[in-house]
VEXVEX-818285 format. One line per field, with one value per residue: residue number from 1; residue in one letter; y, z, x of N, C-alpha, C in turn. Coordinates in steps of 0.02 Angstrom, whole numbers. Atoms other than C-alpha are relative to their C-alpha. Last residue first. Layout:
# residues N
resi (NUM_...)
resn (A_...)
n.c2 (Y_...)
n.c3 (Z_...)
n.c1 (X_...)
ca.c2 (Y_...)
ca.c3 (Z_...)
ca.c1 (X_...)
c.c2 (Y_...)
c.c3 (Z_...)
c.c1 (X_...)
***
This chain:
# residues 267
resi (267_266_265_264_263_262_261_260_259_258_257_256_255_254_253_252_251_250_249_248_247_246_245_244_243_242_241_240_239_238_237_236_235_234_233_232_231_230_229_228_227_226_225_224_223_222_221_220_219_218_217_216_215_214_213_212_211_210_209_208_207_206_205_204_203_202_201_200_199_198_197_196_195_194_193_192_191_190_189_188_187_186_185_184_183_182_181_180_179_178_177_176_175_174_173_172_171_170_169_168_167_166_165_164_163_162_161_160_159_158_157_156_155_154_153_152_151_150_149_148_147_146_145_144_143_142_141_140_139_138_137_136_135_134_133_132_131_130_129_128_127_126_125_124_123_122_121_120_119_118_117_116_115_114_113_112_111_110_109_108_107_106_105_104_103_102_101_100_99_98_97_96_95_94_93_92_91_90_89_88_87_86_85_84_83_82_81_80_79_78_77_76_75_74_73_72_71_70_69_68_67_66_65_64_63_62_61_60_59_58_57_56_55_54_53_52_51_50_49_48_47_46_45_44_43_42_41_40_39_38_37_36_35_34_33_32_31_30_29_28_27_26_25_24_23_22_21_20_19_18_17_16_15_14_13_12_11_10_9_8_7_6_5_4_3_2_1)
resn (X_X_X_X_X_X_X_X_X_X_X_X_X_X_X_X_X_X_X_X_X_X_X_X_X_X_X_X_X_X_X_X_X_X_X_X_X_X_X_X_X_X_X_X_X_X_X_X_X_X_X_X_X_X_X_X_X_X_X_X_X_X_X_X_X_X_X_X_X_X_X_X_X_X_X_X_X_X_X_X_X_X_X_X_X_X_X_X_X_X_X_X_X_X_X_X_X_X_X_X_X_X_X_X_X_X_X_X_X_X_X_X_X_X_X_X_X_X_X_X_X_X_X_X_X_X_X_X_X_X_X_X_X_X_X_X_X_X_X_X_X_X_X_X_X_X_X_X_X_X_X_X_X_X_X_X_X_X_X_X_X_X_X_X_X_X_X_X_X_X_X_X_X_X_X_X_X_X_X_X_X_X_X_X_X_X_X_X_X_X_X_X_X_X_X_X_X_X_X_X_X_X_X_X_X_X_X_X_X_X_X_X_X_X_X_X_X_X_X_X_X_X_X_X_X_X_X_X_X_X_X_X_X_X_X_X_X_X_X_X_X_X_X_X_X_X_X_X_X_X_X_X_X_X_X_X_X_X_X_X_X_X_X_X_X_X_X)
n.c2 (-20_-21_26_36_-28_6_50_3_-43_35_72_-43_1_66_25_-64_-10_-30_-60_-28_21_-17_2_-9_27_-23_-68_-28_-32_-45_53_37_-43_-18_43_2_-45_26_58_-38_-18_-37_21_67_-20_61_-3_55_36_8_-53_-20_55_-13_-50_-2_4_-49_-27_39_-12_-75_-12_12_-52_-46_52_2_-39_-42_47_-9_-63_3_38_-46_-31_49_-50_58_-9_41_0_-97_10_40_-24_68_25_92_65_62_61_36_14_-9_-61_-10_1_-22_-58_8_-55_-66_-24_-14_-55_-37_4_-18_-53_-15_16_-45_-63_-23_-54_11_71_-3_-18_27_83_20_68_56_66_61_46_71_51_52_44_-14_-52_-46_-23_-20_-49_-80_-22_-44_-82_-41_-4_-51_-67_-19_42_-41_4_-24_-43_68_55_-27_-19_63_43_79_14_82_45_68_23_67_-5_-20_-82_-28_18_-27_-69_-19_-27_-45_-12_55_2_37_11_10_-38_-81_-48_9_28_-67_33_91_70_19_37_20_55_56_97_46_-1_-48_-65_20_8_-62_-62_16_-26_-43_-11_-18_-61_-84_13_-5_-4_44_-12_19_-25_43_82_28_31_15_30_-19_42_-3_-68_-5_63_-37_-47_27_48_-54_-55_58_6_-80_35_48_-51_-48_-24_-46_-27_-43_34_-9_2_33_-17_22_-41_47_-7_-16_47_-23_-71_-57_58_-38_36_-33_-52)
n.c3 (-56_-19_1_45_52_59_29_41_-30_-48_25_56_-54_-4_47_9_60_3_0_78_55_-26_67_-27_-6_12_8_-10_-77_-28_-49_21_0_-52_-21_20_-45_-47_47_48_63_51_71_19_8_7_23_-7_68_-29_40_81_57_20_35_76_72_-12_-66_-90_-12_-15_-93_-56_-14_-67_-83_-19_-9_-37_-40_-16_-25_-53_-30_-9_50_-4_-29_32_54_28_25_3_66_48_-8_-17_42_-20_65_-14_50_-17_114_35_14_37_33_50_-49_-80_6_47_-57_-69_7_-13_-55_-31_-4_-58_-81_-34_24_52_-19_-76_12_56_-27_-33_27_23_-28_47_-24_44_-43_25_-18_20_44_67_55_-35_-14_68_5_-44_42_42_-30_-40_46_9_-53_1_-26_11_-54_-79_-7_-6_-65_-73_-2_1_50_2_-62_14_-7_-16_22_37_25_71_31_32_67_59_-2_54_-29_30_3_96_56_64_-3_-54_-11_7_-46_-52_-94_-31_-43_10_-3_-79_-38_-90_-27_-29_31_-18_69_23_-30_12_80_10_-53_46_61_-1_-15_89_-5_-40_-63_10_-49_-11_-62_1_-57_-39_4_-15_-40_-15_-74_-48_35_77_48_-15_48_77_21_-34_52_78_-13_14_42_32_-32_51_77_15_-53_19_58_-18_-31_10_-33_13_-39_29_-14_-21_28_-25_67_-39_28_-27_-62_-31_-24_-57_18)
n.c1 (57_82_29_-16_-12_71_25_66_50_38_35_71_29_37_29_48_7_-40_14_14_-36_-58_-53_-47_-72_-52_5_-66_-27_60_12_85_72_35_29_89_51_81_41_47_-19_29_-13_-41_-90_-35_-45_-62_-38_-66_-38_35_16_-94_-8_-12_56_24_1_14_78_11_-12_32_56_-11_13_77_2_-17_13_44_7_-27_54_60_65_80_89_56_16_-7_-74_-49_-11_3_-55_-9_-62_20_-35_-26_-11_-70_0_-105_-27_36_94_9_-7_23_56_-32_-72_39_39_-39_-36_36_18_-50_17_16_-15_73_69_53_-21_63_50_14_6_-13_-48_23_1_-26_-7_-7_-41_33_-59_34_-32_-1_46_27_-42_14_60_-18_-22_71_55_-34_23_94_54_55_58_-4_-61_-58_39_0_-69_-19_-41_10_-17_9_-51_10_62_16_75_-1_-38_44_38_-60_26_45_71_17_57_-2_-54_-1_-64_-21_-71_10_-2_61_-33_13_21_-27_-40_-28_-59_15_-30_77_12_51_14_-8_29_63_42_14_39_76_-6_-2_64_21_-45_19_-43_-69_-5_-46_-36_-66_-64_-8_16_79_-4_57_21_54_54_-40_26_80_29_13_47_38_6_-4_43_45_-5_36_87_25_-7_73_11_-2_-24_-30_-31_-55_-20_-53_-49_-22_-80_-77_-19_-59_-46_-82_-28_28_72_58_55_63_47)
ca.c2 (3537_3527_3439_3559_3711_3630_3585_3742_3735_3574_3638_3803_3679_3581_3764_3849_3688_3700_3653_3474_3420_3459_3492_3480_3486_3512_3482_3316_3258_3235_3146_3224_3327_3181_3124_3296_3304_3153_3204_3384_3285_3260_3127_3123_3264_3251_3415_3430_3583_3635_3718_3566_3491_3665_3639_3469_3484_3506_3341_3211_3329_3356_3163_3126_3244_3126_2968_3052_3085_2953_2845_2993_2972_2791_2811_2948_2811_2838_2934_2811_2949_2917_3080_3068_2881_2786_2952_2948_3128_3178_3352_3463_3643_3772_3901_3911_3964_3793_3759_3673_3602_3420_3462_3396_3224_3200_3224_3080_2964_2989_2989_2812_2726_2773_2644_2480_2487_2347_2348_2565_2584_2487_2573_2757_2828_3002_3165_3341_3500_3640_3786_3954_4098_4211_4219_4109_3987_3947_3921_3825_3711_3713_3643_3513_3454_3438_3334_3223_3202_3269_3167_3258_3165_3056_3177_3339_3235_3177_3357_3396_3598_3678_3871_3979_4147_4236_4425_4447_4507_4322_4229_4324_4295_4111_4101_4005_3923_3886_3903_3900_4037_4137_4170_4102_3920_3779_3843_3853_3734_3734_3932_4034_4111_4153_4213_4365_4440_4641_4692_4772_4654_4492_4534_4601_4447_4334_4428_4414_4227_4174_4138_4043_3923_3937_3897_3924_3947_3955_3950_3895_3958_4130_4131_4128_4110_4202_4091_4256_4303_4107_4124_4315_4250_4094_4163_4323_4192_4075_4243_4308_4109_4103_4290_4190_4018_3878_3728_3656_3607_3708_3655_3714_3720_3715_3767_3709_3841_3767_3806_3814_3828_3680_3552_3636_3584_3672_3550)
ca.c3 (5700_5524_5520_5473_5529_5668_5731_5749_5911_5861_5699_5801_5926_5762_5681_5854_5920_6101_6121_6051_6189_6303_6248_6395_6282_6251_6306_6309_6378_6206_6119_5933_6027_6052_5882_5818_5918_5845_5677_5761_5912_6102_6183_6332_6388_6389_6467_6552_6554_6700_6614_6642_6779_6883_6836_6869_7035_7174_7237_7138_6988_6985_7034_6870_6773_6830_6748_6590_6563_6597_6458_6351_6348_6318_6182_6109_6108_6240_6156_6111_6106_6260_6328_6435_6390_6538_6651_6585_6582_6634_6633_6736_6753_6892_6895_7082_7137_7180_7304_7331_7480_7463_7254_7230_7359_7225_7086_7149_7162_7001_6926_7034_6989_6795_6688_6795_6962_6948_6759_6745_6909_6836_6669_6781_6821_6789_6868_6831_6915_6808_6939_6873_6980_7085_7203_7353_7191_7160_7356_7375_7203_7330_7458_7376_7288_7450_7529_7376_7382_7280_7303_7213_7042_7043_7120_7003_6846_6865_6869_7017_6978_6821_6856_6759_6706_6745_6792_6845_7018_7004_7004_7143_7259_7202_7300_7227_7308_7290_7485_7584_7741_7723_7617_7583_7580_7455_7347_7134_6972_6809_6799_6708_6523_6421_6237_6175_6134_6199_6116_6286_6411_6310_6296_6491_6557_6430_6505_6687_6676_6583_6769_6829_6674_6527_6524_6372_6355_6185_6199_6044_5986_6061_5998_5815_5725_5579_5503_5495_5658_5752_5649_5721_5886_5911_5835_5957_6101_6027_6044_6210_6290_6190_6261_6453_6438_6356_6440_6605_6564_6431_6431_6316_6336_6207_6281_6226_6257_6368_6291_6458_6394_6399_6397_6232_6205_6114_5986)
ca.c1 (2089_2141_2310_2432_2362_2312_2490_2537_2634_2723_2793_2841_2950_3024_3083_3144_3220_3232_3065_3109_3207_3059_2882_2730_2600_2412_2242_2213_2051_1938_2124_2123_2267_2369_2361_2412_2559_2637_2765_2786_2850_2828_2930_2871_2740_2533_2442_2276_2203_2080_1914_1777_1862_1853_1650_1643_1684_1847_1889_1801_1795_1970_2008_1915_2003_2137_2060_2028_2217_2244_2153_2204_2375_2361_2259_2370_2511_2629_2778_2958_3115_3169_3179_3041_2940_2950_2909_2737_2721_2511_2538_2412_2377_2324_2194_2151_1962_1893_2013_2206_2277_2256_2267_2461_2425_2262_2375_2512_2385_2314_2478_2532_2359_2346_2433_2423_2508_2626_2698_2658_2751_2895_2900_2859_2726_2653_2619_2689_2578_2609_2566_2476_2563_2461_2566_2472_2463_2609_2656_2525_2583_2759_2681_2576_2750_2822_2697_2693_2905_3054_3178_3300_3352_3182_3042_3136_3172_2978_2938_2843_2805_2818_2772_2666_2636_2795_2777_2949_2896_2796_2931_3023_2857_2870_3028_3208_3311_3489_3520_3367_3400_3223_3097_2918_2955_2910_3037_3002_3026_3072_3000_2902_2865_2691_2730_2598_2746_2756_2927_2977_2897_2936_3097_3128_3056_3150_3308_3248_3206_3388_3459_3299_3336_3190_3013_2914_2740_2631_2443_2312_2181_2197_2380_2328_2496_2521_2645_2784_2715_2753_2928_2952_2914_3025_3176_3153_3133_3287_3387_3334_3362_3550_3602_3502_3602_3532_3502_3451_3269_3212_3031_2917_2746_2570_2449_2260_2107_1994_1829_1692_1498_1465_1590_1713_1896_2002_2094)
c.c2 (65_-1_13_-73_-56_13_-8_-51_12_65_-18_-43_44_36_-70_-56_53_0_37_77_37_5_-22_-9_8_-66_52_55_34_38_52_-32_1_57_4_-62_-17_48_-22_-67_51_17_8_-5_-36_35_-52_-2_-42_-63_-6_43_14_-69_41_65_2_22_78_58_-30_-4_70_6_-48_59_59_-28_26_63_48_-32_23_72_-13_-35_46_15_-80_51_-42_-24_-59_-24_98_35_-51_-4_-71_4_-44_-21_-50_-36_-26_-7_9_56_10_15_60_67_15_55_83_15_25_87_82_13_32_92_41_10_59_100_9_18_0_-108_-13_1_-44_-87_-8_-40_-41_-63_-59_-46_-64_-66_-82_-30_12_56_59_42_58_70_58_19_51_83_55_39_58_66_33_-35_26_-7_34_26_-44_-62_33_9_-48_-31_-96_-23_-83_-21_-51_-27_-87_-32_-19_79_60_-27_43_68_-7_20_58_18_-20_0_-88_-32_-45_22_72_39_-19_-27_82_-2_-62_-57_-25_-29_17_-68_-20_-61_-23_-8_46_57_19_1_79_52_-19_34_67_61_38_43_53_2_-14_8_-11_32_-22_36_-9_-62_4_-8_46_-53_22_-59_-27_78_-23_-74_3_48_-19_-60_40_40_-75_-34_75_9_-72_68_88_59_78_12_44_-32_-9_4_-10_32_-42_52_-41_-12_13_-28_38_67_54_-62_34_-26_33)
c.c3 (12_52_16_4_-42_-42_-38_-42_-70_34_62_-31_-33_54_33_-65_-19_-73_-6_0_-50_-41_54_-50_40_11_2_-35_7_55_38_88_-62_5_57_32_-29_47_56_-31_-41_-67_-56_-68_1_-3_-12_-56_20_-72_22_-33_-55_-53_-4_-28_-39_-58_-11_51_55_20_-2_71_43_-10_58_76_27_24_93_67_24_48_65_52_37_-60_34_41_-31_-79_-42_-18_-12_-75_-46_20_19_-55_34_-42_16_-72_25_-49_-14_-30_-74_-13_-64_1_78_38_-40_61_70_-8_23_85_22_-34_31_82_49_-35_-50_13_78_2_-55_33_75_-36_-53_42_-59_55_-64_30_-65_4_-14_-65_-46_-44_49_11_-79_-16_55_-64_-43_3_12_-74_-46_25_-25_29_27_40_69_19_-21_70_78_4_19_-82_-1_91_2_29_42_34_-24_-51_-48_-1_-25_-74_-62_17_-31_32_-14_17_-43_-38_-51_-10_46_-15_-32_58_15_85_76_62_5_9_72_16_67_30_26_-55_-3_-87_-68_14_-24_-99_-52_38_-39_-81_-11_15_-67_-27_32_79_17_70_-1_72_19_48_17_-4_49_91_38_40_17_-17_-79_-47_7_-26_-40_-16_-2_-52_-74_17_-40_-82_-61_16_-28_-80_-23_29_-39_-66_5_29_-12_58_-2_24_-28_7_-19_-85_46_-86_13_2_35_53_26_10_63)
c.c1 (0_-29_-54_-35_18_8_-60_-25_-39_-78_-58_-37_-62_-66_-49_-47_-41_37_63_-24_-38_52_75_52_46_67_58_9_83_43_-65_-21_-50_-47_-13_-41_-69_-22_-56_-32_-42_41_-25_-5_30_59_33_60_53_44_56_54_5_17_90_8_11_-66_-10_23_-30_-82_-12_1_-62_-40_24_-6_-88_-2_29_-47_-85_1_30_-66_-50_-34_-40_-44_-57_16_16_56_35_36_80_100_30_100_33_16_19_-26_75_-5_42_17_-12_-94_-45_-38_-15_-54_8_40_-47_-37_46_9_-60_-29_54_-11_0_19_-48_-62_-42_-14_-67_-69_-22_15_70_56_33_-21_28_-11_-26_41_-50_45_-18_48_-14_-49_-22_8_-20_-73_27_32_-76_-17_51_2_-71_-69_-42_-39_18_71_63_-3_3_86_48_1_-7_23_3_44_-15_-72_8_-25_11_8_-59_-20_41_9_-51_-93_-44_-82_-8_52_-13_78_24_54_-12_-18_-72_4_-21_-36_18_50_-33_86_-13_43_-35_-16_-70_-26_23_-55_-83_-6_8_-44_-66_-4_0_-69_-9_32_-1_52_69_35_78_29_74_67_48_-21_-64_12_-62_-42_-53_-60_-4_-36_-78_8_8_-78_-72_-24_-12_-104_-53_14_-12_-98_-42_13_-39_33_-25_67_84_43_70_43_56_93_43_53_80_42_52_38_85_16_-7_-44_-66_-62_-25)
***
């Protein structure tokens, strides 16, 4: 549900992540699908905020969809450089993100830190980067099975948030999803209580390092093994404030299910 403390409602999002599928006739056509099924249930995107986030080489065509049939849908990309410009091969800029107007980018996805060694510092640098573009950065924490067996639930994504924010003031609009890394793809979710438990522990490092009032309107995000049958239980959770989707955003019918979950369970 949209959370109110005080006079801040953060409005939930609700994100899909394409990972490296689709290519950009399938991205314009799942898009289209995607809108005229959100129209058709009159969807509400005030209450709640749909993103999706398709493969750099798709970005232009959702770009020039979204521009010409104006869709209230938010895009960006998987991921983004830590550099300005320059001789990077395969890399991609924020400045080129945000020429085609994307919203958001996912940064320090667990696939990213495990697959390409993706470190803290590098992470940081690239949220910077987000940010010096005016680009709203995903930040992805969470442990995985081992890290959750040593460290206790919340010690490696708190950790890993506070390394994200080093560089980061009072004046950025960024996001955070808590994705236990355990339960991506798996097909087993953290319970809601689990999600929450974490998700309360890293609005505590927002308010430790930049107050309660970024705190108050910075949306946390659960992701692993989101469904239409268990969204609603995570957003009954006070501190969770949406979805990271994966697998199931590339369903038009299950990924609409998931984005109007109130509708079908009264929040």
């Amino acid at each position: 549900m949209a959370a109110v403390n005080g006079s801040v409602r953060r409005v939930p999002l609700i994100a899909g992540n394409w990972k490296m599928n689709l290519d950009h006739l399938q991205a314009i056509a799942v898009v289209q699908k995607l809108a005229w099924t959100l129209k058709d249930a009159g969807h509400d995107y005030s209450a709640v905020e749909v993103a999706v986030f398709p493969p750099f080489t798709d970005l232009r065509s959702v770009q020039t969809l979204v521009s010409a049939d104006k869709l209230p849908i938010a895009f960006g990309g998987q991921d983004v450089s830590e550099h300005d410009s320059g001789a990077y091969t395969g890399e991609i800029a924020a400045s080129f993100l945000a020429a085609l107007e994307s919203r958001y980018v996912i940064i320090g996805h667990s696939e990213r830190r495990t697959l390409h060694n993706e470190t803290d510092e590098q992470v940081a640098a690239k949220v910077a980067q987000a940010i010096k573009n005016n680009i709203a950065p995903i930040i992805c924490v969470g442990e995985t099975a081992e890290d959750l067996e040593t460290h206790g639930a919340s010690a490696v994504p708190v950790a890993q948030l506070r390394a994200a924010l080093a560089s980061v003031d009072s004046a950025a609009d960024f996001v955070v999803a808590y994705e236990p890394v355990w339960a991506i793809g798996s097909g087993q979710a953290a319970t809601p209580e689990q999600a929450e438990q974490v998700a309360a522990a890293l609005r505590g490092v927002i308010v430790e390092l930049l107050g309660e009032d970024v705190a108050a309107k910075t949306r946390i995000l659960y992701g692993g093994s989101v469904k239409s049958g268990n969204i609603a239980g995570f957003m009954r959770e006070p501190n969770v404030d949406g979805a990271l989707v994966g697998g199931a955003s590339l369903d038009v019918a299950e990924f609409s299910a998931i984005i109007r979950y109130q509708k079908h369970v009264g929040l």
